[in-house]
SERO-4910 file (N, C-alpha, C, O; in steps of 0.05 Angstrom, whole numbers):
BEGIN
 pado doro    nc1    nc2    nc3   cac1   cac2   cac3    cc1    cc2    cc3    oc1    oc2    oc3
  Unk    A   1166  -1848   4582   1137  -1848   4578   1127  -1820   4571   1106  -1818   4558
  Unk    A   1138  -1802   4576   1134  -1779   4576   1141  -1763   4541   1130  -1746   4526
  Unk    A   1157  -1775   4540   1160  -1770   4502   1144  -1779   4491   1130  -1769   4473
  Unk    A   1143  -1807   4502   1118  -1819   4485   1091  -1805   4474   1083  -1802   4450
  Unk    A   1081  -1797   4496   1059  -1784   4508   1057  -1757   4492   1037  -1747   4483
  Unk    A   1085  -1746   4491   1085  -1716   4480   1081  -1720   4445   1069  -1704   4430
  Unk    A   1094  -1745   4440   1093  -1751   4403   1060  -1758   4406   1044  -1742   4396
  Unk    A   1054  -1774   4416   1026  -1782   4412   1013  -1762   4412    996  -1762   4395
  Unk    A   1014  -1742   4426    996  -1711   4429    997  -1699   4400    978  -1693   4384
  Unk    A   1027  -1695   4397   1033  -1683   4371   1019  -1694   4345   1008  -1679   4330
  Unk    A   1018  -1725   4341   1009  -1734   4329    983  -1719   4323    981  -1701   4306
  Unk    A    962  -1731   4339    935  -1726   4350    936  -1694   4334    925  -1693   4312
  Unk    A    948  -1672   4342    948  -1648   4336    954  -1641   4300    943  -1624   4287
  Unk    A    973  -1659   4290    977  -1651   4260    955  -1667   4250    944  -1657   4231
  Unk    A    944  -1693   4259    915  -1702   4253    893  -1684   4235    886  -1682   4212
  Unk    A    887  -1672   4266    865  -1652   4268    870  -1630   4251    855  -1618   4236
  Unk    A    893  -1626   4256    903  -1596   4239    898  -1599   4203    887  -1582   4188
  Unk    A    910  -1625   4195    906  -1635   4163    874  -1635   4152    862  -1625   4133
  Unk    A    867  -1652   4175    839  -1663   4172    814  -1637   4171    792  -1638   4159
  Unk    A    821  -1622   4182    813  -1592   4183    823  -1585   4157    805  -1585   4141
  Unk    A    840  -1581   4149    850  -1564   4120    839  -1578   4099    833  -1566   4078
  Unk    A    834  -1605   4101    823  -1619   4079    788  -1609   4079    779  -1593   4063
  Unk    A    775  -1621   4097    752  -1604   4108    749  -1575   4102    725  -1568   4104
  Unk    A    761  -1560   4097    763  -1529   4095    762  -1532   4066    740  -1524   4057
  Unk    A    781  -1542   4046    785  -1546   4021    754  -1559   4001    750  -1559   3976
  Unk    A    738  -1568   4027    712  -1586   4005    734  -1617   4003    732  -1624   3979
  Unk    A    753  -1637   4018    758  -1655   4005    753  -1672   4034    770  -1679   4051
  Unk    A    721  -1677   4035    713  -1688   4060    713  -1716   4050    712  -1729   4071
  Unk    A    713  -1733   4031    720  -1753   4037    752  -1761   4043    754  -1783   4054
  Unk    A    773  -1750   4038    796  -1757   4047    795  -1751   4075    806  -1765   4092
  Unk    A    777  -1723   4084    783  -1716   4114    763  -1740   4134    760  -1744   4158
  Unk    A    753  -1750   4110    738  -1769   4129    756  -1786   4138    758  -1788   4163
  Unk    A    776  -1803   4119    797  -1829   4109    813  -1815   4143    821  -1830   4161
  Unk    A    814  -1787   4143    844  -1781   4166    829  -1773   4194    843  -1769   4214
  Unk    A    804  -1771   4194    787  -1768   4212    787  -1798   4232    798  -1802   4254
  Unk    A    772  -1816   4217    780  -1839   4222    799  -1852   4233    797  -1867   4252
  Unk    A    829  -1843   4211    851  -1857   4225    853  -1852   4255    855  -1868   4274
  Unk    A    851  -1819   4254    853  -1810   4282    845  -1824   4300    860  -1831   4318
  Unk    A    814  -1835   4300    795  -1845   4318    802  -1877   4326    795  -1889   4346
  Unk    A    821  -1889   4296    827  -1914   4303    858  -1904   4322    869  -1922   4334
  Unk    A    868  -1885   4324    885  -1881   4350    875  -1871   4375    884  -1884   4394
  Unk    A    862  -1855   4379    847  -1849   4400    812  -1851   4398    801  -1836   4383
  Unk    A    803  -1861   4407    773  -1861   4399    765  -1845   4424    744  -1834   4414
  Unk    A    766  -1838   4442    750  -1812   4457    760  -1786   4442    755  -1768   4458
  Unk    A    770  -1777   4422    771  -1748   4417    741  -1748   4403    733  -1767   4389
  Unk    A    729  -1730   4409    698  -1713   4405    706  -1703   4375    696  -1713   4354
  Unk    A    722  -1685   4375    730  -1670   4350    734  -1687   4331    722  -1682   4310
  Unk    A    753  -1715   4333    745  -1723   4298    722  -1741   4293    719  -1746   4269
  Unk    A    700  -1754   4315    672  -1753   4316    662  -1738   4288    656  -1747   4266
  Unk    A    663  -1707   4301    649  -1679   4294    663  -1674   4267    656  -1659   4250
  Unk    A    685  -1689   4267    694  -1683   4228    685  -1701   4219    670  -1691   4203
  Unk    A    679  -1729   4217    669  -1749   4206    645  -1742   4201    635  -1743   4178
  Unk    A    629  -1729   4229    599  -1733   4220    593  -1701   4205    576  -1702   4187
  Unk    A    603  -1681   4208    603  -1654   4179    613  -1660   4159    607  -1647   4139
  Unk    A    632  -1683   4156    634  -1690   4130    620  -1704   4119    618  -1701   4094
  Unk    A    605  -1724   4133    588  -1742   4124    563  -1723   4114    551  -1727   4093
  Unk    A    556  -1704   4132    531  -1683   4118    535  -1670   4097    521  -1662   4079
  Unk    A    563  -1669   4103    562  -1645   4064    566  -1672   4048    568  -1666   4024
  Unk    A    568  -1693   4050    566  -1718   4023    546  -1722   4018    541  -1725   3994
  Unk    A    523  -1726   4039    495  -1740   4047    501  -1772   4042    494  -1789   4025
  Unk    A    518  -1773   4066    531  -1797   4076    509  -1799   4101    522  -1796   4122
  Unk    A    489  -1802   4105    466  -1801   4129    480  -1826   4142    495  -1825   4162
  Unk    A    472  -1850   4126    479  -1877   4146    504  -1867   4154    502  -1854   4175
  Unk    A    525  -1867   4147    557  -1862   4159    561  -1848   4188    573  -1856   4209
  Unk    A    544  -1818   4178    555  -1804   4198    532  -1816   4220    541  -1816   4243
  Unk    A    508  -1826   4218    493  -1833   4251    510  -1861   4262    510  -1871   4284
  Unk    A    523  -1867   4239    538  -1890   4252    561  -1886   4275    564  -1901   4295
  Unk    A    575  -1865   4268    584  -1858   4271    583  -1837   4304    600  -1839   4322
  Unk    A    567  -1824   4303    548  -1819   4328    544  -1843   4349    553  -1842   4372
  Unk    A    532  -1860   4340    528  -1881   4352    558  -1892   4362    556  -1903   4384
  Unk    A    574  -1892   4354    603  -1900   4361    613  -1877   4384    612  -1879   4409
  Unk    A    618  -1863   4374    614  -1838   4403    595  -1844   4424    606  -1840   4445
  Unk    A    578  -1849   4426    556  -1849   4435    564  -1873   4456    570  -1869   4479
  Unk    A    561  -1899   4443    582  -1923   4457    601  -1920   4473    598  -1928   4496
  Unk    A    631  -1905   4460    644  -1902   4476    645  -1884   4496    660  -1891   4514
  Unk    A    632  -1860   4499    630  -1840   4521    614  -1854   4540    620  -1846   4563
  Unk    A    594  -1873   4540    573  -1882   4552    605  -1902   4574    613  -1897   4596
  Unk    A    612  -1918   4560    625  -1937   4569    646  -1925   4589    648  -1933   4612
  Unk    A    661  -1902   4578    692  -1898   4584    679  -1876   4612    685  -1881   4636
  Unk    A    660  -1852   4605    660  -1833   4624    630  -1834   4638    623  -1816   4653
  Unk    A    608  -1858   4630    582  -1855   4632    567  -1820   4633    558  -1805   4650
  Unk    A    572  -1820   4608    564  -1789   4592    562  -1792   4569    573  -1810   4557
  Unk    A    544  -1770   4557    540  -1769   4534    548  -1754   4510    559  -1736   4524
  Unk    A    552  -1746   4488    570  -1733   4472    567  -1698   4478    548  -1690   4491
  Unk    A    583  -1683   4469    565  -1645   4479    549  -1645   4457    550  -1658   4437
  Unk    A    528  -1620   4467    506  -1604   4453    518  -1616   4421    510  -1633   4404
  Unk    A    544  -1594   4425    551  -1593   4390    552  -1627   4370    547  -1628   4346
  Unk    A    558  -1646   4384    549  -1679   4378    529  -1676   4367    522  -1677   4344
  Unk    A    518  -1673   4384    482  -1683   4379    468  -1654   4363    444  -1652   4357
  Unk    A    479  -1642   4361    467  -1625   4342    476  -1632   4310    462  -1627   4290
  Unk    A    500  -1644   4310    511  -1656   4287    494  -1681   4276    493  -1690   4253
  Unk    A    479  -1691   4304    466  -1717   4288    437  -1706   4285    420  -1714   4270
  Unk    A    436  -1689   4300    401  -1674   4292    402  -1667   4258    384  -1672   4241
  Unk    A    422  -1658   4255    430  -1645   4228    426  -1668   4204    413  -1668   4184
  Unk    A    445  -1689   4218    438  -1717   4193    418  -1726   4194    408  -1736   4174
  Unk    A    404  -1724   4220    372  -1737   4222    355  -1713   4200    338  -1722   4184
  Unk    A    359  -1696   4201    340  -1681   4188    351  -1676   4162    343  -1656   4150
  Unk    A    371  -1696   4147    387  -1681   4121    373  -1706   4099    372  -1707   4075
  Unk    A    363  -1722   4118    346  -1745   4097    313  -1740   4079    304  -1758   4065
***
């Protein structure tokens, strides 16, 4: 179980690491496509949240990324009864005000 655990980490980590370089490059809709995948493997990481919804602002993808929020939002409520950090909700202040 313990390998398991360590590949799944690794995983999770070249994720983030790609999904960032694509994001860095301006190619936020693919980093969205790997943002996502991530989230359909782990859905409590915050961080690919926070890439989905900065990518969704530099597209002016508004619906996407509050959707998106709202999915965080869901699951933090459910899994830890808490709410996303500052930096979340400053991401959706951002889409709320990008309309």
């Amino acid at each position: 179980m313990a390998t398991r655990l360590r590949l799944h980490q690794k995983f999770l980590k070249a994720i983030t690491f790609l999904a960032h370089q694509l994001e860095k490059n301006a190619r936020y809709s693919d980093a969205i496509l790997l943002y996502q995948r991530g989230l359909d493997i782990d859905g409590l990481l915050e961080d690919f949240y926070q890439g989905v919804m900065r990518c969704c602002l530099a597209l002016d993808l508004t619906a996407e990324g509050i959707a998106t929020y709202q999915r965080c939002r869901t699951n933090f409520q459910l899994k830890f009864n808490m709410n996303p950090s500052k930096a979340t909700e400053q991401l959706r202040a951002s889409l709320l005000n990008s309309t």
